[in-house]
C-alpha positions as CSV (number, residue, x, y, z in Angstrom):
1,X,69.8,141.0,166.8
2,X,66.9,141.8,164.9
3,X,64.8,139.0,164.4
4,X,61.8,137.5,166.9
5,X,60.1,134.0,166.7
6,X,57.7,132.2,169.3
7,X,60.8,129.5,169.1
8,X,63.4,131.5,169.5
9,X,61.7,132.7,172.7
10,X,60.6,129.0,173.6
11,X,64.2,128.0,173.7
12,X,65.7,130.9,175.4
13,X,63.1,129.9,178.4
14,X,64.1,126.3,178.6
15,X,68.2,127.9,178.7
16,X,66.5,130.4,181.8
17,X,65.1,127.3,183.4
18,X,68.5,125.9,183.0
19,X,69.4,128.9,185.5
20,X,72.0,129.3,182.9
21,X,74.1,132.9,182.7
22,X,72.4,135.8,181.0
23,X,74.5,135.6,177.9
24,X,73.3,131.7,177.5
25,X,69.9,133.0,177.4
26,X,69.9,135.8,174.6
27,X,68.8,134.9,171.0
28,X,72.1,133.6,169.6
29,X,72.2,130.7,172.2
30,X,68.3,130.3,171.6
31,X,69.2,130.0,168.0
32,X,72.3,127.7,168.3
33,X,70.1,125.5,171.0
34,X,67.1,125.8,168.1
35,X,70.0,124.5,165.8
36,X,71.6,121.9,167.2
37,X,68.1,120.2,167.6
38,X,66.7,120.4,164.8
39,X,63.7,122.8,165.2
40,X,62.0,125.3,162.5
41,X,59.6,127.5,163.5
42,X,56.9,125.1,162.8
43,X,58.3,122.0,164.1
44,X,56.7,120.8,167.8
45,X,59.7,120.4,170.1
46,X,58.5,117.1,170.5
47,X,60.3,116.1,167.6
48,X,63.4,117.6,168.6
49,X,66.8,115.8,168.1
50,X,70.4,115.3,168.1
51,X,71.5,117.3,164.9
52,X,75.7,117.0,165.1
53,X,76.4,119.9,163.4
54,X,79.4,122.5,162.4
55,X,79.4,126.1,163.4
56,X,80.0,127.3,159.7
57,X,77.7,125.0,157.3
58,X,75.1,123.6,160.2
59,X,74.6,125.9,163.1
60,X,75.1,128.7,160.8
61,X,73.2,127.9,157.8
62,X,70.0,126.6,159.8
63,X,70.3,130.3,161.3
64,X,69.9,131.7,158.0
65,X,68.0,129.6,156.2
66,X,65.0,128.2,158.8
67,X,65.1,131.4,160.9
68,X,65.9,134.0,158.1
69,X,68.8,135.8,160.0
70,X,71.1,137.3,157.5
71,X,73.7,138.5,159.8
72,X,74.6,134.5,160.9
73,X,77.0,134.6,157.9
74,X,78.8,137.4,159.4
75,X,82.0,136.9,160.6
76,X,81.4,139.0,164.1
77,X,78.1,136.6,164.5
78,X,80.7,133.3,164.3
79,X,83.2,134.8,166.6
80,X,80.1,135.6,169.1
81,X,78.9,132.5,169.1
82,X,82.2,130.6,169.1
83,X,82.7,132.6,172.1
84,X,79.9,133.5,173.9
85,X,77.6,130.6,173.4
86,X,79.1,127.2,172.1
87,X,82.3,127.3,174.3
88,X,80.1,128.0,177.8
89,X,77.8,125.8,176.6
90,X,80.6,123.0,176.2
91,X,81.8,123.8,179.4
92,X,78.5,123.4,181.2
93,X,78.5,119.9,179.3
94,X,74.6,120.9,177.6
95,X,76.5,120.7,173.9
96,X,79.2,118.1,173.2
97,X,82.3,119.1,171.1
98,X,83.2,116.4,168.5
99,X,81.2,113.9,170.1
100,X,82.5,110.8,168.1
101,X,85.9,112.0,167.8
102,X,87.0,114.2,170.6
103,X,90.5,114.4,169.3
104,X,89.3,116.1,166.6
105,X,91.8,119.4,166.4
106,X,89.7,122.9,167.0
107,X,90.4,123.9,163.5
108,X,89.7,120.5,161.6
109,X,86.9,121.4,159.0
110,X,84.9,118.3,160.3
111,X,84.7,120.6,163.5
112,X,80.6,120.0,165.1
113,X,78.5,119.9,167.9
114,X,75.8,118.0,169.6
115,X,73.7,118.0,172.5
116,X,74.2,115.9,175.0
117,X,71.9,112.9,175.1
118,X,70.1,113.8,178.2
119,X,69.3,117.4,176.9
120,X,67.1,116.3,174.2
121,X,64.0,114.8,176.3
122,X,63.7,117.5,178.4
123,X,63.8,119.5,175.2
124,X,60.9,116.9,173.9
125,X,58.7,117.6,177.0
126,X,59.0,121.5,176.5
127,X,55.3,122.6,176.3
128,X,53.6,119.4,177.8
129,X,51.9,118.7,180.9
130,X,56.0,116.5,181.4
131,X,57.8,119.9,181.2
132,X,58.2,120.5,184.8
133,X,59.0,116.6,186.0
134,X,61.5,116.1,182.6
135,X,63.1,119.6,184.1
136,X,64.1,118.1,187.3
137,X,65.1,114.7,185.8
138,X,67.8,116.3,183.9
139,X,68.8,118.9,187.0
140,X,69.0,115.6,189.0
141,X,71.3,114.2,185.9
142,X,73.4,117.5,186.9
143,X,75.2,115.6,190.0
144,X,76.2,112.7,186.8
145,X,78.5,115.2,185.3
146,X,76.9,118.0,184.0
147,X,78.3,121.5,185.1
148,X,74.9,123.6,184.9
149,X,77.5,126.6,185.4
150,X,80.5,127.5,183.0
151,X,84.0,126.4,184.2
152,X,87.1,127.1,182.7
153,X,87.9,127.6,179.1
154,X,87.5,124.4,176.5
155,X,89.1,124.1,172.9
156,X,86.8,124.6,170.2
């Protein structure tokens, strides 16, 4: 993957701190993490937020368009990150599949993804003197539900 930004790296730390799996810390989960929360390469991560979005006109587009990756619109970059990155990242319960309509079939159109609502302030304190207390306030939210480690295989 031949593109590099300060945020792109950014996000790919906070996945590491996660002590998330190798392939949920490349650049295509820090760019589908970078996605879903609505951060350009000039926007603070304190104004980071819930952006429900699809893989093919959301994720996808804000890949392209904010980050200038021209290979998102390729079909082997959608399989990857269906793959790879959104469905361990459902599993581990850090992105929510259909979150207002979990029903939803895997190969409805209105197919999206969010973040889970504890997610976002962490991502919020990224780069503040709060970073490392928001980090273990959401690993404490781990023993809530979240599965920090991928399990099994959800649709989507």
């Amino acid at each position: 993957m031949e593109i590099y930004h300060a945020r792109i790296t950014d996000a790919q730390r906070i996945l590491t701190a996660l002590d998330l799996p190798a392939p949920l810390r490349s650049k295509l989960a820090g760019l589908t993490l970078l996605a879903l929360a609505g951060v350009g390469p000039d926007t603070p991560w304190s104004a980071a937020r819930d952006e429900r979005k699809g893989m093919a006109h959301g994720i996808r587009d804000f890949m392209r368009t904010v980050y200038g990756w021209r290979e998102a619109s390729t079909e082997h970059s959608f399989l990857l990150m269906r793959e790879q990155v959104l469905r361990p990242l459902v599993a581990t319960g850090l992105v929510l599949r259909n979150p207002d309509n979990p029903a939803l079939a895997c190969t409805s159109p209105r197919l999206h993804f969010a973040l889970t609502p504890t997610l976002v302030p962490l991502l919020r304190a990224y780069g503040t003197p709060h970073w490392e207390n928001a980090l273990v306030v959401f690993q404490q939210t781990d023993s809530a539900g979240l599965a920090l480690r991928p399990t099994g295989s959800p649709t989507g």
